[in-house]
C-alpha positions in Angstrom: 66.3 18.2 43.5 63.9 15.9 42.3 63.8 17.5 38.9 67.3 16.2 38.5 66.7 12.8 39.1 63.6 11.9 36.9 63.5 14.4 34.7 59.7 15.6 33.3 58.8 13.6 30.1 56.7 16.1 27.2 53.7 14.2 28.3 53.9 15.1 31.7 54.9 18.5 31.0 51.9 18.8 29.0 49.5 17.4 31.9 50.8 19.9 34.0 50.1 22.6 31.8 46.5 21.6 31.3 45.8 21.5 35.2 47.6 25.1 35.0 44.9 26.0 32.4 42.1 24.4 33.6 42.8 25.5 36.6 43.1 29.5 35.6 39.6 28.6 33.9 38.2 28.1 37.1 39.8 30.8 38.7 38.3 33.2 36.0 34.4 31.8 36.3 34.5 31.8 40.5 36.0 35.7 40.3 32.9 36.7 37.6 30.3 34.5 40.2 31.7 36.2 42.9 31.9 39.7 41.3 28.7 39.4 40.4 27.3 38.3 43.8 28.9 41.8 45.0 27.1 43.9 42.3 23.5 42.0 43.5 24.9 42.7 47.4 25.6 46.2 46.3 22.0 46.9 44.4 19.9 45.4 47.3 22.1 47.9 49.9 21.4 51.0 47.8 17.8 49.6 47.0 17.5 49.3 51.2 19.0 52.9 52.1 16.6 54.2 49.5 14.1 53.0 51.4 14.7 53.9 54.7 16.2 57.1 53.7 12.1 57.1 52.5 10.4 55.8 55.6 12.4 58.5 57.6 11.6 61.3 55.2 8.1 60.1 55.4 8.1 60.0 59.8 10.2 63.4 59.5 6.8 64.9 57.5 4.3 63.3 59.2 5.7 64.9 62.8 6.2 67.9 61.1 2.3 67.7 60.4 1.4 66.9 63.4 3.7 69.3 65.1 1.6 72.4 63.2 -1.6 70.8 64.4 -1.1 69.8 68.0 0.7 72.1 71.1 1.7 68.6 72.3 4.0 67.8 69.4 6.2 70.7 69.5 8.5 69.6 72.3 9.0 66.1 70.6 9.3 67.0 67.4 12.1 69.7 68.3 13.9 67.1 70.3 14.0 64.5 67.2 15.5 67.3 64.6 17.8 68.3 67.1 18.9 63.9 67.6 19.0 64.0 63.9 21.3 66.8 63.5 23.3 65.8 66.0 23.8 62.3 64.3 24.9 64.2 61.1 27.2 66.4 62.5 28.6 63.2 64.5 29.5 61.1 61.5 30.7 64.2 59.4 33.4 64.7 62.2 
């Protein structure tokens, strides 16, 4: 409706074309920043299961040690591979 009664001059269609442009620039550098703040997210998440996925191996063979060693171990150790397997079995279901 307002098109109709001042109609866009070339300059001003030109303006708004730039500010389309410029604008699409910016769109294009945030997505990359943001793209690649999820790849550095991503990284430090793998970086971090690898590590506890370590730390728990590493408990897992220490009691496992310690279990061959020690009458007293036995019970506990059995009781954490069987709260272990249950936890795998619960998120495969």
């Amino acid at each position: 409706m307002a098109a109709k009664n001042c109609p866009e001059t070339p300059r001003q269609k030109m303006i708004a074309m730039l500010y389309l442009v410029l604008t699409a620039m910016l769109a294009l550098n945030v997505s990359k920043d943001i793209l690649d703040a999820f790849i550095v997210v991503n990284d430090t998440m793998e970086q971090t299961n690898v590590n506890f996925t370590n730390k728990i191996d590493n408990s897992y063979f220490m009691f496992q040690a310690a279990a061959e060693k020690q009458d007293k171990v036995v019970p506990f150790y059995e009781k954490a591979l069987d709260d272990h397997l249950q936890k795998l079995t619960t998120n495969l279901e």
